[in-house]
N, C-alpha and C positions, 0 to 999 in steps of 0.2 A: 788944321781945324782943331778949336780947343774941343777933348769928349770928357772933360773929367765928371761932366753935368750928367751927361746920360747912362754912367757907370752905377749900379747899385752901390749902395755903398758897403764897406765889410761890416761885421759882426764885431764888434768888439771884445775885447778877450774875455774867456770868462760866463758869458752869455749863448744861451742855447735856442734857436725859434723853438718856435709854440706848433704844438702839433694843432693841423686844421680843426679848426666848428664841426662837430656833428651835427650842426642846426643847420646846415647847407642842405637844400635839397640834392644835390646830384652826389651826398656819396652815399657808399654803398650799406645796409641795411645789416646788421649784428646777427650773426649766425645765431642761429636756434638752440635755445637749450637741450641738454642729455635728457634732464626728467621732464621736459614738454613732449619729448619726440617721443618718449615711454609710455607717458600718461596717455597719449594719442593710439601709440598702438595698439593698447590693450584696452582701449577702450573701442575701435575700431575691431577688434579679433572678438568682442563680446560681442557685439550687433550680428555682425557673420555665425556662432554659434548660434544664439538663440532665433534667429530666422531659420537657421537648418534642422532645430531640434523642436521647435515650437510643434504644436499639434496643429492642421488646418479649421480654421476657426468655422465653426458650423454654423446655419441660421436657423433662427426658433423653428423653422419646420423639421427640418435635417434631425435638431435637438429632439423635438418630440417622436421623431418614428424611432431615433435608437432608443429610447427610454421605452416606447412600446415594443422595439423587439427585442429587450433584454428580460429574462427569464426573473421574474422575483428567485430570490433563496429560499422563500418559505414554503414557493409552490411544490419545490422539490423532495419534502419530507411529505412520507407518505406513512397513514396509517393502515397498519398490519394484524392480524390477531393468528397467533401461534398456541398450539396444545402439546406444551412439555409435560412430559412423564406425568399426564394427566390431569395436567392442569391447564387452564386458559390465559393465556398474556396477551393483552392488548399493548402492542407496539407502537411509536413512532419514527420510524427509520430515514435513513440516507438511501435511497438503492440502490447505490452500491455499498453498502453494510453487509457484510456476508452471514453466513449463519453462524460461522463459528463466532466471530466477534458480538453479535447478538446475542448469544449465549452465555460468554464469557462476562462480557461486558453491561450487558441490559439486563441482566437477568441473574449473575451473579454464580452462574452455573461453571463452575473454573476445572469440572474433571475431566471435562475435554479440552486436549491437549492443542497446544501449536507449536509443530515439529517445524517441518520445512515448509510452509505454507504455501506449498504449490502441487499438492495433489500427488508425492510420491513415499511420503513414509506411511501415512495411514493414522497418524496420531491422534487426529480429529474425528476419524468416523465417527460415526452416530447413522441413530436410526430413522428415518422420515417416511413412516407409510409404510415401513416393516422392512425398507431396504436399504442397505448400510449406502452414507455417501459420505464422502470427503466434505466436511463441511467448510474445509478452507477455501474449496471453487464453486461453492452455493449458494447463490445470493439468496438472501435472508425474504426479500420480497415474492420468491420465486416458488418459496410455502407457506404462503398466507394460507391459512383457514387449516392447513397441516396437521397432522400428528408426530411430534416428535421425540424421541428417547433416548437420553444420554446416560451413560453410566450410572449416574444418580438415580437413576428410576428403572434400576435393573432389579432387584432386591424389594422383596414384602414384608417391612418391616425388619424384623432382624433374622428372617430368615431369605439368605443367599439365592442368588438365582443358582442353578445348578452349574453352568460356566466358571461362576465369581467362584463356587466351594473347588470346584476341579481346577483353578488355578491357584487356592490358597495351599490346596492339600499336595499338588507336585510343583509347589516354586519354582513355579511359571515366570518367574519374573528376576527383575536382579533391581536395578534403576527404577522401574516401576514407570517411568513419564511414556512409555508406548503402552500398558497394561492399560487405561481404560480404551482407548481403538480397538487392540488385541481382541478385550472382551465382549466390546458391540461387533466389532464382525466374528467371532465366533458364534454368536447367539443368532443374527444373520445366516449364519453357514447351517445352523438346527433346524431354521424355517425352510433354508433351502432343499435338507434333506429331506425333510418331511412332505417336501411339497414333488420330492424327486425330480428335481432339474438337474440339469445335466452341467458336466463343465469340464475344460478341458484334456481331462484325465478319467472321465466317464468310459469304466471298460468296453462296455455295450450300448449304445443308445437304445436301441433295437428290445433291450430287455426294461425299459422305463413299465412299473406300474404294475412287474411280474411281482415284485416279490417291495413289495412298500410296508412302511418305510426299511429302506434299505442301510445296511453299513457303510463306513465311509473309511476306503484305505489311509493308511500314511501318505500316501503320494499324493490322494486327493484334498485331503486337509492340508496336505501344503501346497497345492494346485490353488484351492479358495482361499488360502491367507496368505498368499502370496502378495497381494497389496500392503502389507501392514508389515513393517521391520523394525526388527529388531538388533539394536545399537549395540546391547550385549551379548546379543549372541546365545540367546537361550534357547534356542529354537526346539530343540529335543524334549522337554520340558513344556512346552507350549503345542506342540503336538500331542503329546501325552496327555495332558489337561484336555485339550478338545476329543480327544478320543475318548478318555471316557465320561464327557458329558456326553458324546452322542452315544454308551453306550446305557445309560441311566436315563436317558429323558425321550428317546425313538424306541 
């Protein structure tokens, strides 16, 4: 049987077939570009952040009660009126404003000191009501209507309180940045004599009120200014000073 008919025929030399149609439905579909498949991720990794980060959306009711349970800032300033070294200052404070920064700060009063501002050098004392307090752990609201005496308002005029001459006259001092504290609670420690209270160094209790006002040993003036330090070290000098103003003014 003749097959030369149903033979394909060759290629002739020279001649290459033709790669198939991509217009044919049944072949296969051209892999995905690198910056399609990027573009997708990172836009797909955006949607998953911001749904996880997003705030849960509230409804105008929801909206309205945090707006009324949230505190105005203005509510929070409170007015004050303080009586420095005799005089009256009407305040507007923070409440947590302390006394010392009120002073400092509102009122322009800079002789009281800020040491360590946590109630253990004594740099800030001052007087409130005739009794020495750390004014760095005072909150400034905590003496409305108050009397208060800083350093500035120890002195009449140009004459000394007697504390200020018996520290200028035994150089009480070296640095000087603890010497106005020094000299409010010294002046403090005169009222306390005078008033004869007792403190930890009090020989007798037993004996209060015999013999008033009474003397105050070394060990007791360092007993009572025992809150108030000094950086330099003057301490011998600062005793001597308070010893004799309580010997000139009791």
């Amino acid at each position: 049987m003749d097959t030369t008919d149903s033979q394909p025929p060759l290629p002739e030399p020279g001649c290459t077939e033709s790669a198939p149609s991509s217009d044919s439905p049944h072949d296969p579909a051209p892999p995905p570009l690198a910056s399609s498949a990027r573009r997708r991720f990172l836009f797909e990794t955006g949607v998953l952040t911001t749904v996880l980060v997003a705030p849960p959306r509230l409804d105008a009711q929801e909206q309205a009660q945090t707006l009324t349970a949230a505190p105005a800032r203005s509510s929070s300033i409170t007015r004050m009126r303080l009586n420095v070294n005799g005089r009256d200052y009407d305040l507007t404070l923070d409440p947590r404003v302390t006394l010392l920064d009120a002073l400092r700060e509102k009122l322009g009063l800079t002789g009281t000191k800020k040491g360590c501002d946590r109630g253990q050098c004594g740099a800030c004392t001052v007087l409130v009501n005739g009794r020495r307090v750390n004014s760095c752990l005072t909150l400034a609201l905590s003496c409305d209507g108050y009397s208060v005496v800083t350093v500035e308002g120890l002195a009449r005029g140009e004459a000394l309180h007697p504390v200020q001459a018996a520290f200028v006259a035994r150089d009480a001092f070296q640095c000087g940045y603890c010497t106005p504290g020094q000299i409010c609670s010294a002046v403090a420690l005169l009222d306390e004599l005078k008033a004869d209270t007792v403190s930890a160094a009090t020989p007798d209790v037993r004996k209060r009120g015999a013999v008033a006002p009474r003397r105050a040993s070394d060990d007791e003036i360092r007993e009572r200014m025992s809150g108030n330090i000094c950086r330099c070290g003057a301490y011998v000098n600062i005793v001597a000073a308070i010893r004799d103003a309580t010997e000139r003014s009791i």
